[in-house]
N, C-alpha and C positions, 0 to 999 in steps of 0.2 A: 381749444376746441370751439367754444363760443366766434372765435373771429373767424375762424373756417366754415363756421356753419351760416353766418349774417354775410361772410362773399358768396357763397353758396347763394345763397337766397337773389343779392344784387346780382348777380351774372346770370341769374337761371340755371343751373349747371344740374347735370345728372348726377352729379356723385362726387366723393371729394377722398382721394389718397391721403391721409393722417402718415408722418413715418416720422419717429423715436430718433432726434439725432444726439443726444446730452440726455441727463437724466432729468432736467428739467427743460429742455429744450425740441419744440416738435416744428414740424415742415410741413402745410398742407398745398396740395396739386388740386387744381380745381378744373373736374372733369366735365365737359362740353358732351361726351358721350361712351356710354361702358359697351363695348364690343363680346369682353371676359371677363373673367377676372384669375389670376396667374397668383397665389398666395408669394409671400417674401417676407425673411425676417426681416425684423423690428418695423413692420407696414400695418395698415389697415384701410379696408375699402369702406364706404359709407352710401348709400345708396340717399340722394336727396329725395326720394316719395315718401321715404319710411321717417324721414326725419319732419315732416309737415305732418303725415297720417296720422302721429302717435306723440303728438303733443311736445314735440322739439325735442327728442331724443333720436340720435339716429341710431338705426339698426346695421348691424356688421353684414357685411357682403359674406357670402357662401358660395 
């Protein structure tokens, strides 16, 4: 999650897809711009404003 969150940061991105592929194994998509958001198993949306606002935690997309 940390290296999702520091490309987040160097790209400027709006947001970043997290998705569950292994049990110790995750995939982040690093979003350029959130139009919706469409829920999906084993996924999670992160909005990057919430994750600077609130002192490097992100907050889950709704």
């Amino acid at each position: 999650m940390e290296q999702c969150r520091e490309a987040c940061r160097r790209f400027d991105c709006a947001g970043v897809n997290l998705f569950q592929l292994d049990e110790f194994v995750f995939k982040c998509e690093i979003l350029n711009f959130i139009s919706h958001l469409s829920p999906a198993t084993g996924a999670a949306c992160y909005y990057a404003s919430d994750s600077w606002s609130y002192g490097g935690g992100y907050g889950q997309g709704r």
